[in-house]
KEDO-741474 format. One record per residue (C-alpha): x, y, z; residue in three letters; residue number from 1. Coordinates in steps of 0.2 Angstrom, whole numbers, plus 5000, padded with zeros to 4 digits. Layout:
<atom px="X" py="Y" pz="Z" resn="ALA" resi="NUM"/>
...
//
This chain:
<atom px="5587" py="5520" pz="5368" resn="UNK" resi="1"/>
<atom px="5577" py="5530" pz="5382" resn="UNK" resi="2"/>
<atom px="5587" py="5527" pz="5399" resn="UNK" resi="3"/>
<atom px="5574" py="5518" pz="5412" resn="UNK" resi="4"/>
<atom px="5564" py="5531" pz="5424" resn="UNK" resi="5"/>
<atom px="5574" py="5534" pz="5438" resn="UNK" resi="6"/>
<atom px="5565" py="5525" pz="5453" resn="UNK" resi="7"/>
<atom px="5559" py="5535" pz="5469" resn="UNK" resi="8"/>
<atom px="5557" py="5534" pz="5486" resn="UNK" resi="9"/>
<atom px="5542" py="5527" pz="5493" resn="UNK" resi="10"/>
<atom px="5531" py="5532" pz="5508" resn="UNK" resi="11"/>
<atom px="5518" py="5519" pz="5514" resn="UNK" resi="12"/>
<atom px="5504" py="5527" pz="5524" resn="UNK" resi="13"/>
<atom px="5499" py="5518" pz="5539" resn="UNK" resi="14"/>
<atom px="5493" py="5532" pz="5552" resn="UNK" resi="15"/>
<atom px="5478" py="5529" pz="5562" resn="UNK" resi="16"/>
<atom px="5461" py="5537" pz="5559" resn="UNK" resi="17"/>
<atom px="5454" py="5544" pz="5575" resn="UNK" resi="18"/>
<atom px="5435" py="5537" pz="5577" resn="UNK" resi="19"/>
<atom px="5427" py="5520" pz="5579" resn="UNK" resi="20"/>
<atom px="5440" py="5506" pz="5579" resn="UNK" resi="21"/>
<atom px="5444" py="5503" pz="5560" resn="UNK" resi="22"/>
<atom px="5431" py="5488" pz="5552" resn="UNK" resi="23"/>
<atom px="5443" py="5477" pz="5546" resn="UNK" resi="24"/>
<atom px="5456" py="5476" pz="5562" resn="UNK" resi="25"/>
<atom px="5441" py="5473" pz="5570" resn="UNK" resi="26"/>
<atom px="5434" py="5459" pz="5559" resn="UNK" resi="27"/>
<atom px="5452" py="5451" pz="5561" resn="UNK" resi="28"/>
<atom px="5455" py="5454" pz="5581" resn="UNK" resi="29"/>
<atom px="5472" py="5465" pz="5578" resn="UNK" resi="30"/>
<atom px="5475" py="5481" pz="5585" resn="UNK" resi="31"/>
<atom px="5478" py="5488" pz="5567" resn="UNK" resi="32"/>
<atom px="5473" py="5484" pz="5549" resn="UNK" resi="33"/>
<atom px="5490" py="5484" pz="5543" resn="UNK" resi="34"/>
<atom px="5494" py="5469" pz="5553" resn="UNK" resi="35"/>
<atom px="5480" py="5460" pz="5545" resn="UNK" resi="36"/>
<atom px="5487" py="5445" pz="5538" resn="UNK" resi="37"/>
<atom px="5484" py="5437" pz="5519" resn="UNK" resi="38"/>
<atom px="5493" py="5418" pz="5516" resn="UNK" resi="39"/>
<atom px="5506" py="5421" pz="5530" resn="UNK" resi="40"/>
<atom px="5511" py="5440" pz="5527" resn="UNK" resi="41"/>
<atom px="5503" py="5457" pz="5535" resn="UNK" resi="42"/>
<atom px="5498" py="5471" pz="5523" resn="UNK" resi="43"/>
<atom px="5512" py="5480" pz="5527" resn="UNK" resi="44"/>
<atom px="5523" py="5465" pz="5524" resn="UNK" resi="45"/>
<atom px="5516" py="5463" pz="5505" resn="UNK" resi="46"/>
<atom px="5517" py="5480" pz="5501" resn="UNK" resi="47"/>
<atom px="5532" py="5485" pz="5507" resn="UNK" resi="48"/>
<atom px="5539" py="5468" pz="5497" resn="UNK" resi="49"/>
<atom px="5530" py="5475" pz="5481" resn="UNK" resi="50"/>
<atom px="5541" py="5490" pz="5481" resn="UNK" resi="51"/>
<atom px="5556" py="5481" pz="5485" resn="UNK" resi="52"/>
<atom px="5553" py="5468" pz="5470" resn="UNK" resi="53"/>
<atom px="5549" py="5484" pz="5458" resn="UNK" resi="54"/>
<atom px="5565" py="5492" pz="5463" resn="UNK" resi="55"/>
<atom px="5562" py="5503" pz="5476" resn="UNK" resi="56"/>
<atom px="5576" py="5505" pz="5488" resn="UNK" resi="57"/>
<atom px="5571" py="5517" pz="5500" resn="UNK" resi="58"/>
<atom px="5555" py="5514" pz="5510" resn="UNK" resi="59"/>
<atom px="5546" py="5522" pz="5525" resn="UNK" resi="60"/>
<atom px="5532" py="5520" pz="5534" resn="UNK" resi="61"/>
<atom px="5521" py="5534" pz="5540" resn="UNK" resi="62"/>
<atom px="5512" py="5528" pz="5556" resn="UNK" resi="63"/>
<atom px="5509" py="5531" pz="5575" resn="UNK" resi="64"/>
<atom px="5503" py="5515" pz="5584" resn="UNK" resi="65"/>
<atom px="5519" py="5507" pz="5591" resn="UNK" resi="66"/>
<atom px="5516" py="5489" pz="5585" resn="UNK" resi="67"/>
<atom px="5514" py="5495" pz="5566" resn="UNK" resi="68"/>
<atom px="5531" py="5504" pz="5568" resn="UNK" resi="69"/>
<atom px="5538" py="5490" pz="5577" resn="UNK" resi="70"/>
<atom px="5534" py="5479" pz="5563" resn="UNK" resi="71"/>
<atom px="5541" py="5492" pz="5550" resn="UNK" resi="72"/>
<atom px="5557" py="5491" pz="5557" resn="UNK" resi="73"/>
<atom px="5556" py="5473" pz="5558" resn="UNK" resi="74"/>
<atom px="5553" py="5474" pz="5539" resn="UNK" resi="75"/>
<atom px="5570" py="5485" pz="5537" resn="UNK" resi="76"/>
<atom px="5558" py="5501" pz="5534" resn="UNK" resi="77"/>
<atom px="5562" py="5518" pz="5542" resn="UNK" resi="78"/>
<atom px="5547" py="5524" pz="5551" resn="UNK" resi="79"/>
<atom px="5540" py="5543" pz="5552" resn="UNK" resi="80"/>
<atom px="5528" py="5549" pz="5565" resn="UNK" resi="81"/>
<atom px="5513" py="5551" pz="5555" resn="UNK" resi="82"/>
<atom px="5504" py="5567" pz="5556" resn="UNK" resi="83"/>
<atom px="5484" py="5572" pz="5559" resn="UNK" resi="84"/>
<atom px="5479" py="5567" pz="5540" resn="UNK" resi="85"/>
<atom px="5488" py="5558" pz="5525" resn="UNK" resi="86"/>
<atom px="5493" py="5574" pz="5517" resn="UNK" resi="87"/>
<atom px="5501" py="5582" pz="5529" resn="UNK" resi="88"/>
<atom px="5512" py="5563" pz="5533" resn="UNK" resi="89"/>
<atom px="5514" py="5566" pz="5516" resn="UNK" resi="90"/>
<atom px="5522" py="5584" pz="5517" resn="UNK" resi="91"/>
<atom px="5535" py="5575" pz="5532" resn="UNK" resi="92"/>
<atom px="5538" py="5562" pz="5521" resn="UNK" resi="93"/>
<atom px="5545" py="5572" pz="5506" resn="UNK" resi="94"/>
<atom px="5554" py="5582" pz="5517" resn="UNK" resi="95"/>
<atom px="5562" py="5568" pz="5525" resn="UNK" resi="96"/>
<atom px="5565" py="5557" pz="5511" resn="UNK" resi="97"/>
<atom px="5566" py="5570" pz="5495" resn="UNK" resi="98"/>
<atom px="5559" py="5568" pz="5476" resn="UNK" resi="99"/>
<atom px="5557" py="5556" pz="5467" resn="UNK" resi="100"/>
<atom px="5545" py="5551" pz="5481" resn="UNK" resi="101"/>
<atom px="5529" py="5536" pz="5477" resn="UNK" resi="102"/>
<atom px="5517" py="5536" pz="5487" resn="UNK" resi="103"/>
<atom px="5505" py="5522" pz="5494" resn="UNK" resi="104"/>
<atom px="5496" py="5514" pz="5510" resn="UNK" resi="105"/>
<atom px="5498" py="5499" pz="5520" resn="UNK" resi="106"/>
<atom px="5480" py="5492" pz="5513" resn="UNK" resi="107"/>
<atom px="5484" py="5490" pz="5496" resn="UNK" resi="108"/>
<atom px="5488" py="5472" pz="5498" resn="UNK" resi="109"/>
<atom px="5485" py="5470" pz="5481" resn="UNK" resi="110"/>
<atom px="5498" py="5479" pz="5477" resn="UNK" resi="111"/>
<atom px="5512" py="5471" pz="5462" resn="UNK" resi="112"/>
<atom px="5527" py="5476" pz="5458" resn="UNK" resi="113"/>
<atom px="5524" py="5479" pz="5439" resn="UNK" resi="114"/>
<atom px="5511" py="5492" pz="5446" resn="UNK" resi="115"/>
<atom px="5522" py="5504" pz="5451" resn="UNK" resi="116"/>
<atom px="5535" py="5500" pz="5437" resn="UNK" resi="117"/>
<atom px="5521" py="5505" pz="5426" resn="UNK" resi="118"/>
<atom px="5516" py="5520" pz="5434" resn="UNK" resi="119"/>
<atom px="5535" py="5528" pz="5436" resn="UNK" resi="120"/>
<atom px="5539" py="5522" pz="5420" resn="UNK" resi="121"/>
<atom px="5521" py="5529" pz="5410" resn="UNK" resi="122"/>
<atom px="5522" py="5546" pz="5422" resn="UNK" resi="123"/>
<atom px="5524" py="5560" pz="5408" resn="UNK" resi="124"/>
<atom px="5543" py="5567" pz="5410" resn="UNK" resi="125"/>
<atom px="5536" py="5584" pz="5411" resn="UNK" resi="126"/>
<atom px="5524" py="5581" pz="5426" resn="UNK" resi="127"/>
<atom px="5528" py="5587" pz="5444" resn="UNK" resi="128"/>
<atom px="5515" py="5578" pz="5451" resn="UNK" resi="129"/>
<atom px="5508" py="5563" pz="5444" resn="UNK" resi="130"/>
<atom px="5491" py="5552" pz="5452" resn="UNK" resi="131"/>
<atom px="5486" py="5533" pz="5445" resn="UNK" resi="132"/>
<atom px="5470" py="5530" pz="5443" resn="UNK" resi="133"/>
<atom px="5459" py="5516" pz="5435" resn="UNK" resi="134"/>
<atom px="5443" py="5516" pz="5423" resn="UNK" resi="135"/>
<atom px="5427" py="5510" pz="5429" resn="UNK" resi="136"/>
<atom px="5427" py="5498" pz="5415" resn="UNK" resi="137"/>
<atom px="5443" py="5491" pz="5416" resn="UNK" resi="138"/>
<atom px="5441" py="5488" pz="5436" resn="UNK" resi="139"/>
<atom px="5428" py="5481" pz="5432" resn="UNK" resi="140"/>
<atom px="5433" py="5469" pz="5420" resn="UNK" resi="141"/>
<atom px="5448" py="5463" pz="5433" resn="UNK" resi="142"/>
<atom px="5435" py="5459" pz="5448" resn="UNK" resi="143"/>
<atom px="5417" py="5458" pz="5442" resn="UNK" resi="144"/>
<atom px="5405" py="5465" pz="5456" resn="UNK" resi="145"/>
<atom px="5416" py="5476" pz="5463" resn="UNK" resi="146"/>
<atom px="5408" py="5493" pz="5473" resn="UNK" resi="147"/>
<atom px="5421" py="5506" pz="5474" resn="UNK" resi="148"/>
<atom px="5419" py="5525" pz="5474" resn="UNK" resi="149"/>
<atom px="5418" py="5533" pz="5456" resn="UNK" resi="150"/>
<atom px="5423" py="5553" pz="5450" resn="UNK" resi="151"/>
<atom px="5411" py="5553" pz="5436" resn="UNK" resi="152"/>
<atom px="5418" py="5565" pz="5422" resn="UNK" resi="153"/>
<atom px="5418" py="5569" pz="5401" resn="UNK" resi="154"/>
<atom px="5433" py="5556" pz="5400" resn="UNK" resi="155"/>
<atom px="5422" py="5543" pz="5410" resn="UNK" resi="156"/>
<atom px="5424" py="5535" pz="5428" resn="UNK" resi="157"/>
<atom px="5439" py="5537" pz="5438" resn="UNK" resi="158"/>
<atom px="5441" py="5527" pz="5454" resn="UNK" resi="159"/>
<atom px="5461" py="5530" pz="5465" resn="UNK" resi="160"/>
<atom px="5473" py="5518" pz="5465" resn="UNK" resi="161"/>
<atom px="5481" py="5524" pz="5481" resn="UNK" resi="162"/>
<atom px="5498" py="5529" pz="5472" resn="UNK" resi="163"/>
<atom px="5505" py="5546" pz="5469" resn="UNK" resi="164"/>
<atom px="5521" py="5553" pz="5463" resn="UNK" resi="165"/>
<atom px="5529" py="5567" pz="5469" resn="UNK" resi="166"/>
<atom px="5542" py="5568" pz="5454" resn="UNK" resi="167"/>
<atom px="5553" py="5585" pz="5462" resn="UNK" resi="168"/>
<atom px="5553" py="5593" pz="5477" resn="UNK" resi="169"/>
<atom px="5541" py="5608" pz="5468" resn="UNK" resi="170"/>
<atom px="5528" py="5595" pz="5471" resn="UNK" resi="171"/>
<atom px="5524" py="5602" pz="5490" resn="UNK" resi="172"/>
<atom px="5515" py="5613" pz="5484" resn="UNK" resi="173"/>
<atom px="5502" py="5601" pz="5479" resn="UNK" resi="174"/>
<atom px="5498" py="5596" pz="5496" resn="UNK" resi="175"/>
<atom px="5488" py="5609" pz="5501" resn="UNK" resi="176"/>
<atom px="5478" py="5607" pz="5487" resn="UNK" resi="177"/>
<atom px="5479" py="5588" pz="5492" resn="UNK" resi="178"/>
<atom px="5469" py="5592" pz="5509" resn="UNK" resi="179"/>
<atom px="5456" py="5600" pz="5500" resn="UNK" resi="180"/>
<atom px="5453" py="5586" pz="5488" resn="UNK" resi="181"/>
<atom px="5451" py="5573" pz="5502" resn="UNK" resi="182"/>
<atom px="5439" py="5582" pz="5509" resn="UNK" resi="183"/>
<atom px="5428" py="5583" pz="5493" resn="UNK" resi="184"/>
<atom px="5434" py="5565" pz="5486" resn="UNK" resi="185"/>
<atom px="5415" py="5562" pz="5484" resn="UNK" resi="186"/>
<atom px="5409" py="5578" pz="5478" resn="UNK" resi="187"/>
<atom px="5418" py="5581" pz="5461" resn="UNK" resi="188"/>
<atom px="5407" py="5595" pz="5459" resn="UNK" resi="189"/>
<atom px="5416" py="5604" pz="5472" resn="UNK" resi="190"/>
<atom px="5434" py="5599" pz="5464" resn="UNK" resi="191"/>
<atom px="5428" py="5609" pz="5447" resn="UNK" resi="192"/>
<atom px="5422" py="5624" pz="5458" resn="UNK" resi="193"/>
<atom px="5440" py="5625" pz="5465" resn="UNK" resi="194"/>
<atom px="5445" py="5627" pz="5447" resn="UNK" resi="195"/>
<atom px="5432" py="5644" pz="5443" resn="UNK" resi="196"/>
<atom px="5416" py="5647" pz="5436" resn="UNK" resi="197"/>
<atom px="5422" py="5641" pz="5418" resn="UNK" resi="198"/>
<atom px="5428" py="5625" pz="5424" resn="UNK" resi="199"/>
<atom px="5410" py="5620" pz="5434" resn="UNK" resi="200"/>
<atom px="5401" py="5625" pz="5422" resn="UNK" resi="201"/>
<atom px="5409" py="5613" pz="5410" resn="UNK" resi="202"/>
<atom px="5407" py="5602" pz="5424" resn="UNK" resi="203"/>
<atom px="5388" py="5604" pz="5423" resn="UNK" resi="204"/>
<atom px="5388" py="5601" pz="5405" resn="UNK" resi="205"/>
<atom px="5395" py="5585" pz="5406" resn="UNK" resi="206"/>
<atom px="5412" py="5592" pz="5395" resn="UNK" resi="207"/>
<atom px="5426" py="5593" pz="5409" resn="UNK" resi="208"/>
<atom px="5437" py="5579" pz="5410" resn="UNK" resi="209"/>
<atom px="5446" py="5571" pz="5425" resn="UNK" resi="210"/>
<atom px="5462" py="5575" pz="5417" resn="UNK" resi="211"/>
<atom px="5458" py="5592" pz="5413" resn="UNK" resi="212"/>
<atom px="5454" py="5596" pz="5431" resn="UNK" resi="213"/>
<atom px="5469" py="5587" pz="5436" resn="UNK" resi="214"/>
<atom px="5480" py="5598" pz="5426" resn="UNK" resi="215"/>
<atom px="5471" py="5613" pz="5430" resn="UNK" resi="216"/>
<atom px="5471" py="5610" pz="5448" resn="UNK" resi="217"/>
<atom px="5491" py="5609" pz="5444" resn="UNK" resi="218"/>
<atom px="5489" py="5624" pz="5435" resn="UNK" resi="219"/>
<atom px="5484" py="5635" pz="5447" resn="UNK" resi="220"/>
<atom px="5496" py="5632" pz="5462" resn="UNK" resi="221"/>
<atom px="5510" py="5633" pz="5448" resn="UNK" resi="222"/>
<atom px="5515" py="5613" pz="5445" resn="UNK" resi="223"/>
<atom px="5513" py="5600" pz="5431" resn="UNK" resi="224"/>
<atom px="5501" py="5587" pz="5438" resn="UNK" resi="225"/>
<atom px="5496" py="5571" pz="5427" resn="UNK" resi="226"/>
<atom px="5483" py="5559" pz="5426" resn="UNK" resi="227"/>
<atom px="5490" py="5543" pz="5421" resn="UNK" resi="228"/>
<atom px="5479" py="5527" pz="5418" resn="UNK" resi="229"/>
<atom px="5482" py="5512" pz="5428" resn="UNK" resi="230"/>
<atom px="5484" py="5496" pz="5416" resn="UNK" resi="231"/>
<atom px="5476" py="5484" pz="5427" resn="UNK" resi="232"/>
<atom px="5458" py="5488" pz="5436" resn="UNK" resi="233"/>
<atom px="5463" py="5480" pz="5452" resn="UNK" resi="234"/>
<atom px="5477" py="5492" pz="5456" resn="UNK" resi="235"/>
<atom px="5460" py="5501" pz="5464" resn="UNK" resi="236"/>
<atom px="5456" py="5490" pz="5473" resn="UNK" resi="237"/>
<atom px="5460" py="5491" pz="5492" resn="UNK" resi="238"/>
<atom px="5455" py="5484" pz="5511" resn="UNK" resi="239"/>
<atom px="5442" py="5497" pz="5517" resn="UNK" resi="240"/>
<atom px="5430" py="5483" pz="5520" resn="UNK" resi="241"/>
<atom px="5429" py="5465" pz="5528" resn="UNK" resi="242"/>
<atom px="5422" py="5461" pz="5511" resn="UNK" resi="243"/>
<atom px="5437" py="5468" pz="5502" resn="UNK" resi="244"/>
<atom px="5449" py="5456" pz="5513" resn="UNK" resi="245"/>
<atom px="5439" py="5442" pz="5510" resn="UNK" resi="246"/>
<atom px="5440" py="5449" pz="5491" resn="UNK" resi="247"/>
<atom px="5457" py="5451" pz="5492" resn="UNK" resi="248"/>
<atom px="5463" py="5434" pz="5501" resn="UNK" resi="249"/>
<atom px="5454" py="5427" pz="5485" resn="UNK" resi="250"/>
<atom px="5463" py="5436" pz="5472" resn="UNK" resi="251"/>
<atom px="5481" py="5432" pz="5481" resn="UNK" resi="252"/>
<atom px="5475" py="5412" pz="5482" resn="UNK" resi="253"/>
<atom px="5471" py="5410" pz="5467" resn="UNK" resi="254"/>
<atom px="5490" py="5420" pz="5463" resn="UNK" resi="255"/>
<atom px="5498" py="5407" pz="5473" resn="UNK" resi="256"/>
<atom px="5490" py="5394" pz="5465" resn="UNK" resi="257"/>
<atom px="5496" py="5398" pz="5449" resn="UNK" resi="258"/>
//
C-alpha cells in the first residue's frame, strides 16, 4: 500500500496591497477583506479551518494590519510580518516554517478541506514545486457565469486556484521566478518568452502547453515544478470582487443547507 503524502505546513497570505482601499473591505465596512464575514465566520476563520479539517497542523498567516494578526492569533495561527508582495512573504514563510510548505490566501473562502487533500496527495512525488490550477470547462461547469482570468494554451484554459506547494526547501528558488510571473499573470506571451525563442514560438503556434511551460520554467532555475489539475472548478474561485462574495455567500448557503 502506498504510505499517505506527508502533509505540509501551510502559509495563508493575508498582507495588504498598497493602493485604493481593497473593493470588497469596502463594500462590507471592515478595515480588511480577511475579516469579511460568510454565515458567522471571517475568511480567514474558514480557511484556516479547511487546513485544520484536511490535516494540516502547522499554520501561519502572512499579514501586516494588526487586526488581521490579532485575529490570527485568536485563531491559534502564528503570524509573520508580510513583506512588499506575496512572493517575497512567501520566501519568509519557507524559511520560517520549512518544506513541505502549502500555500494559500485568506480570500479563498471557498476553500475545502478535500482540496488540499487532493492537491498534496495528486502532486507528482518527483516535483519540487507543484501549482493547482483548474480548466475553464470544469470551472465552469461548478459555477455557470463565472468571469475569472484565463492562460490560454495548447492544453486549453488555465485559471489559479490560489494554492502552491513548495515540496523541499530547493523550492526557493522558484520564487524569483514567482515575482516575475505575477507581474505577467495576464500576459502569457511574456511567460513563454522567459522560456526562449523555441518556446514563444510554439507559443505563437498555438502548440506550447501550460504544463510544459510550467516545467520548463522549472527547468531553467534547476527544480521540478508540476502542473496538477484541480478536481473541482470552484477551487478557482476567489473574493476579488463584491460579486464574488455575494457568489460565494451563495455557494456556502446552499452547503449549509444541505
Amino acid at each position: 500500500m502506498t504510505p499517505a503524502p506527508q502533509m505540509p505546513s501551510a502559509l495563508i497570505l493575508a498582507g495588504s496591497r498598497p493602493g485604493p482601499p481593497d473593493p470588497v473591505a469596502a463594500s462590507e465596512g471592515v478595515w480588511h477583506k480577511a475579516l469579511v464575514t460568510i454565515e458567522g465566520q471571517t475568511m480567514l476563520a474558514r480557511v484556516a479551518g479547511a487546513l485544520r479539517e484536511a490535516g494540516i497542523k502547522r499554520i501561519a498567516v502572512s499579514a501586516s494590519d494588526p487586526q488581521v494578526m490579532d485575529h490570527a492569533r485568536a485563531l491559534g495561527c502564528e503570524v509573520l510580518l508580510s513583506a512588499s508582495g506575496p512572493s517575497s512573504s512567501v520566501a519568509i514563510g519557507l524559511e520560517k516554517l520549512g518544506a513541505p510548505l502549502l500555500i494559500t490566501t485568506s480570500d479563498h473562502a471557498l476553500l475545502r478541506a478535500e482540496w488540499v487533500r487532493d492537491f498534496v496527495a495528486d502532486t507528482p512525488r518527483d516535483a519540487d514545486v507543484a501549482v493547482l490550477l483548474a480548466r475553464r470547462e470544469a470551472i465552469e461547469a461548478a459555477m455557470p457565469g463565472s468571469r475569472r482570468t484565463y492562460l490560454r494554451f495548447a492544453d486549453g484554459q488555465w485559471s489559479g486556484c490560489n494554492l502552491f506547494l513548495l515540496v523541499h526547501e530547493k523550492a526557493n528558488a522558484a520564487i524569483e521566478t514567482w515575482k516575475m510571473v505575477e507581474a505577467d499573470r495576464k500576459r502569457p506571451w511574456r511567460i513563454a518568452a522567459r522560456l526562449g525563442v523555441g518556446m514563444l514560438a510554439s507559443y505563437a503556434l498555438g502548440r506550447l502547453t501550460l504544463t510544459q511551460a510550467i516545467a520548463g520554467l522549472g527547468h531553467r532555475i534547476g527544480i521540478r515544478a508540476h502542473l496538477v489539475a484541480a478536481r473541482d472548478g470552484l477551487a478557482a474561485v476567489d473574493v476579488d470582487k463584491p460579486q464574488d462574495l455575494a457568489d460565494a455567500r451563495a455557494i456556502i448557503a446552499a452547503r449549509n443547507a444541505v
